[in-house]
Short mmCIF file of the C-alpha atoms (twelve columns), coordinates in Angstrom:
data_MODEL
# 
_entry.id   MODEL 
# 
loop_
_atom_site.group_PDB 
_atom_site.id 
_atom_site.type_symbol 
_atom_site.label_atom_id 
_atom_site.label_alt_id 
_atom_site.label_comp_id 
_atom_site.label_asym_id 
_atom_site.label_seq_id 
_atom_site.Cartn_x 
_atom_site.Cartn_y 
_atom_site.Cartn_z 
_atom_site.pdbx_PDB_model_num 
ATOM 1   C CA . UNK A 1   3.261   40.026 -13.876 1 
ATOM 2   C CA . UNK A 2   -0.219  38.530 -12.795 1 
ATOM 3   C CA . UNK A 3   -1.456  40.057 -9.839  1 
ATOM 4   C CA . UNK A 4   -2.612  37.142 -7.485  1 
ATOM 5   C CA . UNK A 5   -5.839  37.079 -5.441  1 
ATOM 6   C CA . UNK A 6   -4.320  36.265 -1.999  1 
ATOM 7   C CA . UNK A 7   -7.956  35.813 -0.410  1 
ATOM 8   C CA . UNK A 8   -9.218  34.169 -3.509  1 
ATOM 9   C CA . UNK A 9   -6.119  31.526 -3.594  1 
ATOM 10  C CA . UNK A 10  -6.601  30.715 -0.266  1 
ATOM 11  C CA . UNK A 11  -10.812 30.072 -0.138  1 
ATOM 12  C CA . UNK A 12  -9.348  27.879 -3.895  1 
ATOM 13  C CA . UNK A 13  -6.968  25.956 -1.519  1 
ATOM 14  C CA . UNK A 14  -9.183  25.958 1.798   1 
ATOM 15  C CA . UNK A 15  -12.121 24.040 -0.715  1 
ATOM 16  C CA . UNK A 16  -9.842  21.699 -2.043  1 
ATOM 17  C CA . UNK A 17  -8.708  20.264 1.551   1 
ATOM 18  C CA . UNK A 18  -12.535 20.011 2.082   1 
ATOM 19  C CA . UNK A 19  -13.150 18.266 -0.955  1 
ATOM 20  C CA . UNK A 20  -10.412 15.347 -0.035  1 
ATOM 21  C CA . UNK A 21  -11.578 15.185 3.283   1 
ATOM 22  C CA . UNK A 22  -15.421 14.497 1.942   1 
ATOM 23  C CA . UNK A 23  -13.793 11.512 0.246   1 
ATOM 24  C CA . UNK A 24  -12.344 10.351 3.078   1 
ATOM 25  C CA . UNK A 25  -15.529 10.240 5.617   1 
ATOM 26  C CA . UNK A 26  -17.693 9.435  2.336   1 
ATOM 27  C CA . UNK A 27  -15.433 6.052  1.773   1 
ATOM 28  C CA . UNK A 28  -15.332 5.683  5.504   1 
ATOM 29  C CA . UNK A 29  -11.512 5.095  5.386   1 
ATOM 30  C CA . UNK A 30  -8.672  7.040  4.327   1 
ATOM 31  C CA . UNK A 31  -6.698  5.030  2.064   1 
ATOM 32  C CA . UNK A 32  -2.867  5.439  2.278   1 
ATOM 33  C CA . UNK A 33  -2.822  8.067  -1.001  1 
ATOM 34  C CA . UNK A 34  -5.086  9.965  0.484   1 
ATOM 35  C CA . UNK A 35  -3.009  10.035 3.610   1 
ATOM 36  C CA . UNK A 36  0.289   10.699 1.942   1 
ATOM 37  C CA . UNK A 37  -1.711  13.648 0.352   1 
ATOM 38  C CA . UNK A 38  -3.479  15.354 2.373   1 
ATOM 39  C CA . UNK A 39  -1.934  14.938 5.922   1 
ATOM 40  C CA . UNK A 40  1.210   15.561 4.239   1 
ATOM 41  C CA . UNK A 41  -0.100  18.703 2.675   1 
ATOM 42  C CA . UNK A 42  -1.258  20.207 6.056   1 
ATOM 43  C CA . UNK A 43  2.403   18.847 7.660   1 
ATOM 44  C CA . UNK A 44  4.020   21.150 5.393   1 
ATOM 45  C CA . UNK A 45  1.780   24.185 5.752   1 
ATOM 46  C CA . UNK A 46  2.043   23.299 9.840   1 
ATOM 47  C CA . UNK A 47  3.973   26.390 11.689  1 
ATOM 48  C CA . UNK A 48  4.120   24.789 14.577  1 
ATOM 49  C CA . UNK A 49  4.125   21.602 15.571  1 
ATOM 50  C CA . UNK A 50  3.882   19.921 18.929  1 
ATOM 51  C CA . UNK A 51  6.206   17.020 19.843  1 
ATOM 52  C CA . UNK A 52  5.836   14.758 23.365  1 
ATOM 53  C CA . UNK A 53  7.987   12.727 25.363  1 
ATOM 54  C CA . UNK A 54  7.831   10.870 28.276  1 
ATOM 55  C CA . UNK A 55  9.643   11.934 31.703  1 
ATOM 56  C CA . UNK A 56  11.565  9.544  34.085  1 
ATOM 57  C CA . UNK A 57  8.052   9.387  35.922  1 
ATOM 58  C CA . UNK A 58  6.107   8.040  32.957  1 
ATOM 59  C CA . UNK A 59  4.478   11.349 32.578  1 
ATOM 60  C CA . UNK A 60  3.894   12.923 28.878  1 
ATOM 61  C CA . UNK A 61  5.820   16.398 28.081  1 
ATOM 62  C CA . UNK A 62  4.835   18.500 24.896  1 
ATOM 63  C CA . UNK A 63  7.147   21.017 23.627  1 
ATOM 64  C CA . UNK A 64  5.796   24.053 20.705  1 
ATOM 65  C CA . UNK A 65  8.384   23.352 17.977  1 
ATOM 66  C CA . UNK A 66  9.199   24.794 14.658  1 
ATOM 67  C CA . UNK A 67  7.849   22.548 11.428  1 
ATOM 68  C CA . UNK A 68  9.577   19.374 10.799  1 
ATOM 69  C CA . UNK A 69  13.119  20.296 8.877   1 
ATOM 70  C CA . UNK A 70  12.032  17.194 6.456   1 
ATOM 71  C CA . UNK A 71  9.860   14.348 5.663   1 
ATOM 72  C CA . UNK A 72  9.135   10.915 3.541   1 
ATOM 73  C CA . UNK A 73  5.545   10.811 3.264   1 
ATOM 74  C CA . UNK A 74  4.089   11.038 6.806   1 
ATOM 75  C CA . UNK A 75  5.775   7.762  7.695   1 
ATOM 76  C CA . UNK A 76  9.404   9.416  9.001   1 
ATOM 77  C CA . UNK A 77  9.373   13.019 10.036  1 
ATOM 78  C CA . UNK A 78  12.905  14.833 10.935  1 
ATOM 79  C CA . UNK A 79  13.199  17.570 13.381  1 
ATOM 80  C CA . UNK A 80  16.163  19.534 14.435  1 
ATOM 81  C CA . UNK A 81  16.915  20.673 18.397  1 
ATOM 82  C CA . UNK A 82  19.458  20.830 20.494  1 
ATOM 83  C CA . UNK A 83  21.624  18.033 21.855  1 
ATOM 84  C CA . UNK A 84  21.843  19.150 25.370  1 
ATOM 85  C CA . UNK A 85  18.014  19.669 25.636  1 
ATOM 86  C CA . UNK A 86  15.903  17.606 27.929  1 
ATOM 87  C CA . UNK A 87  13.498  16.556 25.200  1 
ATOM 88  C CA . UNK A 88  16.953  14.796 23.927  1 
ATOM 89  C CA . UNK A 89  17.706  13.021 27.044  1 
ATOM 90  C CA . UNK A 90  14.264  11.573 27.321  1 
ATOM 91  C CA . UNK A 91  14.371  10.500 24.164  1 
ATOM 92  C CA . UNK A 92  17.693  8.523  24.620  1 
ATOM 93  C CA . UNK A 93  15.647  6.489  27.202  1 
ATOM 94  C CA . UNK A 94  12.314  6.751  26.070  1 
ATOM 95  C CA . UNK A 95  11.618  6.862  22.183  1 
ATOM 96  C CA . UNK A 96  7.995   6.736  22.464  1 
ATOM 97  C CA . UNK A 97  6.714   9.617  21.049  1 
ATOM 98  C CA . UNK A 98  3.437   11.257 19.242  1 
ATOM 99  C CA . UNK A 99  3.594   14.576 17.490  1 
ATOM 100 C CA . UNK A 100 0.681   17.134 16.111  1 
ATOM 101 C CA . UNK A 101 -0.403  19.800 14.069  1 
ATOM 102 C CA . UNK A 102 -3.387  21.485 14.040  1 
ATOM 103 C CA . UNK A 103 -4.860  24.324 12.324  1 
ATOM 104 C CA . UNK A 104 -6.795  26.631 14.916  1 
ATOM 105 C CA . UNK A 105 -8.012  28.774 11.901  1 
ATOM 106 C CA . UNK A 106 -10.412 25.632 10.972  1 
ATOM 107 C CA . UNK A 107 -9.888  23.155 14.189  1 
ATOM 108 C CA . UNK A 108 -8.976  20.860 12.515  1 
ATOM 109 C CA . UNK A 109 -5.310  18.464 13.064  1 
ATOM 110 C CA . UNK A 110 -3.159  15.378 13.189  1 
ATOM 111 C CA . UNK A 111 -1.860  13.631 15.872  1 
ATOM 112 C CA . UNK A 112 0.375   10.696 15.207  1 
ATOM 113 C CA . UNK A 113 2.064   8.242  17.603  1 
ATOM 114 C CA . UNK A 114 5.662   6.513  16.783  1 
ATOM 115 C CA . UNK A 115 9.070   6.555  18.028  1 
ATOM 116 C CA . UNK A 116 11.830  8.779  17.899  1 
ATOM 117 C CA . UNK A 117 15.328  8.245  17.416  1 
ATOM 118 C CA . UNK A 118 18.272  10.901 18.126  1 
ATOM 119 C CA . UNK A 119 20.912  11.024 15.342  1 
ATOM 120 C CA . UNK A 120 23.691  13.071 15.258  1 
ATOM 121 C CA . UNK A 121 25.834  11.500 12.496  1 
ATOM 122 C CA . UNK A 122 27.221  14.216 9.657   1 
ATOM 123 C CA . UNK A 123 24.650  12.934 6.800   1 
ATOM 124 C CA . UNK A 124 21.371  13.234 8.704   1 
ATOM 125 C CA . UNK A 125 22.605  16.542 9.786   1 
ATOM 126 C CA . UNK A 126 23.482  17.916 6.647   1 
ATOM 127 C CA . UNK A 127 20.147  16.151 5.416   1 
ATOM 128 C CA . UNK A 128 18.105  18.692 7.384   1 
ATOM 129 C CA . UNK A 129 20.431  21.701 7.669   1 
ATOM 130 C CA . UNK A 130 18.832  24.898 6.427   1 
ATOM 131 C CA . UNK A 131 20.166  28.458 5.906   1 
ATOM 132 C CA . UNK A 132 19.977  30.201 9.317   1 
ATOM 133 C CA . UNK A 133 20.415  27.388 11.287  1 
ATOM 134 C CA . UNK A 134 23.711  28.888 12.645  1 
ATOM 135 C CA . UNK A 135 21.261  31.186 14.445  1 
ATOM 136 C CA . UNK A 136 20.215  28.523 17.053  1 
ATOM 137 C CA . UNK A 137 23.660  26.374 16.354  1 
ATOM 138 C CA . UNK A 138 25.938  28.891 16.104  1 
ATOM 139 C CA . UNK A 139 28.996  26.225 14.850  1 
ATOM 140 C CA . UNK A 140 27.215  25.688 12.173  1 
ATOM 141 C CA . UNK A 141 26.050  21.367 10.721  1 
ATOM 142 C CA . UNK A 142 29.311  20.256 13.077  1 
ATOM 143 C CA . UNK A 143 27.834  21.686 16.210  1 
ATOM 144 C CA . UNK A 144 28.232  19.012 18.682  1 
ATOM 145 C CA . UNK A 145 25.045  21.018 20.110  1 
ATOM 146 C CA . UNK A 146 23.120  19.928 17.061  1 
ATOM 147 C CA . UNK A 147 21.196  16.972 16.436  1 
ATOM 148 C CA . UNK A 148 18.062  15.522 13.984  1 
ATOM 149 C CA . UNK A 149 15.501  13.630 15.560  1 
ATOM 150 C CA . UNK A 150 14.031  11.332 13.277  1 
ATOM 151 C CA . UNK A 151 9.980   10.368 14.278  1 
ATOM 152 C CA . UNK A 152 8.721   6.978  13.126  1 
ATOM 153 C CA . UNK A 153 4.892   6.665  12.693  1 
ATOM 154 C CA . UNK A 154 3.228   3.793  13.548  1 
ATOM 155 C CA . UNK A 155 -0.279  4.965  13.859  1 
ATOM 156 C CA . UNK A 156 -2.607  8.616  13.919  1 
ATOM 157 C CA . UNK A 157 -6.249  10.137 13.916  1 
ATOM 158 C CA . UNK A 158 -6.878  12.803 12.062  1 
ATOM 159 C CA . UNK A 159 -9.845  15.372 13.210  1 
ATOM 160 C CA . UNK A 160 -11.160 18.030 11.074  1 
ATOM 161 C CA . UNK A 161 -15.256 18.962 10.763  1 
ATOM 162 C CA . UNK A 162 -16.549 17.262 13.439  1 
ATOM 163 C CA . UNK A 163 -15.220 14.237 13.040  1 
ATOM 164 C CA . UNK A 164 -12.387 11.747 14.016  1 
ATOM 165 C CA . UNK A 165 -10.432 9.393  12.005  1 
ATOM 166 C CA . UNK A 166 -7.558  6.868  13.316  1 
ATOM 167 C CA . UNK A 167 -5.392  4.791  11.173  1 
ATOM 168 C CA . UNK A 168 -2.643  2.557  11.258  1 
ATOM 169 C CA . UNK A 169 1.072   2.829  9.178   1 
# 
């Protein structure tokens, strides 16, 4: 079995991100394979993510979630909550929504701004359903308390070493 340089692997990986981004700010655009890449890259190593919606007063709310449950590209980005929640609700008569992830280790994230739309049809919840779900929907993929929220992009801006990016989808 090869023993694996954790530290090493991650300085390899840490360069590599670096490297892409140079390209980017070098070319002075990102071009959409670099986008795919590399925002979808730090998507999937994203924790945490942070997910807003707008209140019956016009005012933003940002809930901490768990990483998206799935993705195509960084175009459409699913999320599972609960039905009942309030994030849910203002969804229904709001979809306007952005989303980030950020990586406090290197300040550095991604913010982009879409729509969301609430689906709670069999397929998209099977789509997303993961093993230990049933420990925050107890019923398991039928849980009328379940449902995938499903995040359009239409635009972001990426920030990482002093610098800002936007871009259109």
């Amino acid at each position: 079995m090869k023993k694996v340089n954790i530290k090493e692997s991650a300085i390899v990986a840490v360069s590599r991100f670096y490297l892409s981004l140079l390209g980017f700010f070098l070319k002075g655009k990102f071009t959409v394979e670099d986008l795919e890449k590399t925002i979808g890259n730090f998507i999937d190593k994203s924790k945490t993510s942070y997910i807003s919606s707008i209140d019956e007063d016009g005012f933003p709310n940002i809930k901490a979630m768990l990483s998206p449950s799935d993705r195509d590209g960084i175009k459409t980005i699913y999320f599972s909550t609960n039905a009942s929640s309030l994030r849910v609700s203002q969804y229904r008569k709001n979809p306007k929504a952005s989303i980030y992830f950020c990586d406090q280790r290197f300040f550095r994230g991604v913010m982009l701004k879409g729509e969301i739309e609430v689906l709670d049809d069999g397929e998209s919840k099977r789509r997303i359903w993961q093993d230990g779900d049933t420990l925050y929907y107890p019923k398991g993929v039928d849980d009328p308390d379940y449902c995938v929220l499903r995040f359009t992009s239409k635009s972001g801006r990426y920030y990482s070493n002093m610098k800002s990016e936007s871009f259109e989808l």
